[in-house]
N, C-alpha and C positions, 0 to 999 in steps of 0.2 A: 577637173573637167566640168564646164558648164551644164548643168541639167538640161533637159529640154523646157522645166518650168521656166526657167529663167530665160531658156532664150524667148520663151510667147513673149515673157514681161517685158524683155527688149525690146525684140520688134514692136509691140506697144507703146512702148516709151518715143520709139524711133520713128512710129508712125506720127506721134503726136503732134514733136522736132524737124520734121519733115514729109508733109503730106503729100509734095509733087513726085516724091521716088517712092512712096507708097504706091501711089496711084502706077508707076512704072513696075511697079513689082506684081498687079494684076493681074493674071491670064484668063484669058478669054478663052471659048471653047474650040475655037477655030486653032489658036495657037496655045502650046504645050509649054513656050520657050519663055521664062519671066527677060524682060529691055534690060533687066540690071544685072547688071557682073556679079558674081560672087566673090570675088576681092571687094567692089564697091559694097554686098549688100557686108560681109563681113566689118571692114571698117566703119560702115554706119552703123552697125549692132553695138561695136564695140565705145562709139561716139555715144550712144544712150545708157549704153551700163555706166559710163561717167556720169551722166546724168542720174540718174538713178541713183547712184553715189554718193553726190552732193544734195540731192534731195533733203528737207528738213522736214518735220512736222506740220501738220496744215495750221493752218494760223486761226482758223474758226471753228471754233468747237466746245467739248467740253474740258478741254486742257485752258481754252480762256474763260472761263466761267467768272463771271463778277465777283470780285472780293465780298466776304460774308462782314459784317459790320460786328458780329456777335462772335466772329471766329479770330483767333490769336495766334500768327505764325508763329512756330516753334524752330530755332537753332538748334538741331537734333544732334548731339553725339554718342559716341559707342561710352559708353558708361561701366564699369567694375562695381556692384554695390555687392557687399558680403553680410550688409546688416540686411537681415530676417527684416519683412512689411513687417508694419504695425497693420494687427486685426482691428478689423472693424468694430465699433461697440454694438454694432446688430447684429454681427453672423459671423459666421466663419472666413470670411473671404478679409484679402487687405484693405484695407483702407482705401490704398491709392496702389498702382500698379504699373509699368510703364516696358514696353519693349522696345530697345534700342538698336538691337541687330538687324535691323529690317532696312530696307531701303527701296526708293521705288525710280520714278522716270517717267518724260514727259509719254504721254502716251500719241501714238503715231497716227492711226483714223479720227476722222473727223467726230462721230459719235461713236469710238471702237472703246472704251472705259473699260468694259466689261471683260476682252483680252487682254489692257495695258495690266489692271488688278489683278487679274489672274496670272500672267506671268510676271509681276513680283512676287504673289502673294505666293507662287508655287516653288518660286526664287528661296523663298526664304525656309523653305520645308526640305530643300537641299535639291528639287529640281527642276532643270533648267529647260523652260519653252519656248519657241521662238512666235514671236506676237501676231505674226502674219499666220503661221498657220496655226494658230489657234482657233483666230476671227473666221476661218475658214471650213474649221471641223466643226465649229457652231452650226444647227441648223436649220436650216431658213422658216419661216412660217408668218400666218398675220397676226399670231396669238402668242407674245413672248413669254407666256408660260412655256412652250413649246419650243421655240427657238426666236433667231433674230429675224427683225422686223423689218425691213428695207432695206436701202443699200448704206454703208458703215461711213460710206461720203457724205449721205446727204445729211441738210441743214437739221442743227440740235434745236428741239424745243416743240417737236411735233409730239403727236402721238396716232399708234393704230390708226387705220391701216397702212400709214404713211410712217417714212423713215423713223425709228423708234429706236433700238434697242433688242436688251433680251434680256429675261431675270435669272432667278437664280437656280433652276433645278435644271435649264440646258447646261451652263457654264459646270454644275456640278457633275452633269454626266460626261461631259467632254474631259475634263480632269480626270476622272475615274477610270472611263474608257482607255483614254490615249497614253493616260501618263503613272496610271496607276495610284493613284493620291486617293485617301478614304474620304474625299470629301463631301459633303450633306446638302443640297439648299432646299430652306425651307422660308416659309409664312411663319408670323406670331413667335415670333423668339422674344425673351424678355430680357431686361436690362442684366437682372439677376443672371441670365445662362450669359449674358453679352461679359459682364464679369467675368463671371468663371472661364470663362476661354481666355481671356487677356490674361487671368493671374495665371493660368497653366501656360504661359508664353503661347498659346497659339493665335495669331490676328487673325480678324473676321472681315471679310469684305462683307459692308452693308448699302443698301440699295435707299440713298436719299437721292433729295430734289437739289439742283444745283451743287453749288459749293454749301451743304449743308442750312440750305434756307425754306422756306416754308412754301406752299405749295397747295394744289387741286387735286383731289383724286378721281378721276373718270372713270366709270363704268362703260367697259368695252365689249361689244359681241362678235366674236370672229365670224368667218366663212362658214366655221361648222356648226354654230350656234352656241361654243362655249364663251363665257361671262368671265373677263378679269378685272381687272382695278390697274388702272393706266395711271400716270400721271404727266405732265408738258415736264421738260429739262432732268426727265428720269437721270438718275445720275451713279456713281458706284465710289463708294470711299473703301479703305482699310480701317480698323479701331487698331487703332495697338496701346490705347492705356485709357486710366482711368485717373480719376481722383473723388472726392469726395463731392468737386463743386463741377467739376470739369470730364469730358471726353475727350481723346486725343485721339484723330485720325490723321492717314497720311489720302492725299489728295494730288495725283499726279508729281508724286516723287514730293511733293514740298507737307511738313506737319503742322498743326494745327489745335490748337483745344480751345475748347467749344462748352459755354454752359450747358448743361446735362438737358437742362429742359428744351431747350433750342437745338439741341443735335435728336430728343425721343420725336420734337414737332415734327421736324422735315422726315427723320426716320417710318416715324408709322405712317404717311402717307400712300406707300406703297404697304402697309402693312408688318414693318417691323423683318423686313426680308433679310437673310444673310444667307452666304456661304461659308462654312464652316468646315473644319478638319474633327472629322471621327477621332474619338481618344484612342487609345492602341490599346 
């Protein structure tokens, strides 16, 4: 049975696809009666969920972000390794580290990063969200400490008050809330905790600029007088490894590694932001 959500989205759709039987589907106050048939409005409902259907990805956004000059696409496969990492000669942690069970996908809003990550990133913890109403339980505000920033369509590259985004402690409580996942977002995490997640297999969505490039960071004051740190082409990757010279993130379903010092630049711009999974 069709939801009722889905038929608004239809009719939406169908208004779009055909505004003269929009406008025929009107009632005025005088008349109670809509000019169009319910067979016709039926059929044209059914004419947009096609459309809807064949619908792809918007073409402008943060899934086309400019290739990073400094970043290395990676041919990722599922991997068997039974040898133990080699430790590090500083500390306890391996060397290098790498999760391969992971996978992601182009993401579907225009500036929506922040749900496409989230629903791999929550994919891969064993559950399963659907990315539209994620973007949706997100919520709204001019202060993305708070929630998202405009509308998930509009043009990437703004900042506050205008189309933006959202960081990391809404998306953390939307997970927590809806889905039950123990998960964190914070400011100031360090490379060293950024390790330690990746070698316990847990990937971290972290809150750079672009496809991992360098960047402004802007001092913002909401509506209500609170103060964050913004930056233009905010942006959301996954870590899922490491090595000694290198960072390996996944970026709209495609991987990636990155000299270490070129992925902390873009990184701490926003502050070094992540969302993370509580250990158990």
């Amino acid at each position: 049975m069709i939801s009722k959500r889905k038929i608004v989205v239809f009719l939406l759709l169908f208004c779009l696809v055909n505004t003269a039987a929009c406008r025929a589907m009107i009632v005025n106050e005088e008349d109670a009666v809509p000019t169009i048939s319910v067979e016709e409005l039926v059929a044209q409902t059914m004419q947009a969920f096609q459309l809807e259907m064949s619908l792809t990805p918007v073409a402008d956004g943060q899934a086309d972000a400019q290739p990073n000059e400094h970043s290395i696409e990676i041919t990722q496969e599922v991997q068997v390794d039974e040898t133990p990492d080699e430790i590090s000669e500083t500390g306890n942690l391996p060397a290098a580290h790498y999760i391969y069970d992971i996978w992601g996908h182009r993401q579907y809003f225009a500036i929506g990063c922040e749900a496409s990550a989230a629903t791999d990133w929550a994919k891969y913890f064993g559950v399963e969200i659907n990315e539209f109403n994620f973007q949706y339980q997100l919520p709204q505000s001019d202060n993305p400490d708070l929630g998202f920033v405009g509308s998930v369509d509009g043009p990437w590259g703004q900042v506050p008050p205008y189309a933006y985004g959202v960081h990391a402690a809404p998306v953390a409580a939307v997970l927590q809330e809806y889905y039950g996942i123990p998960a964190v977002g914070v400011k100031d995490f360090s490379v060293e905790q950024l390790k330690e997640e990746i070698a316990a297999d847990r990937p971290v969505i972290a809150w750079v600029v672009g496809n991992v490039v360098g960047g402004v960071p802007y001092e913002f004051t909401d509506s209500q007088g609170n103060t964050t740190v913004v930056a233009a082409y905010e942006h959301v990757v996954i870590v899922t490894g490491y090595s000694e010279e290198h960072i390996r993130y996944m970026n709209n379903g495609k991987f990636y590694d990155i000299p270490t010092e070129y992925f902390l630049n873009s990184w701490g711009i926003l502050g070094n932001m992540v969302v993370y999974r509580a250990a158990d």
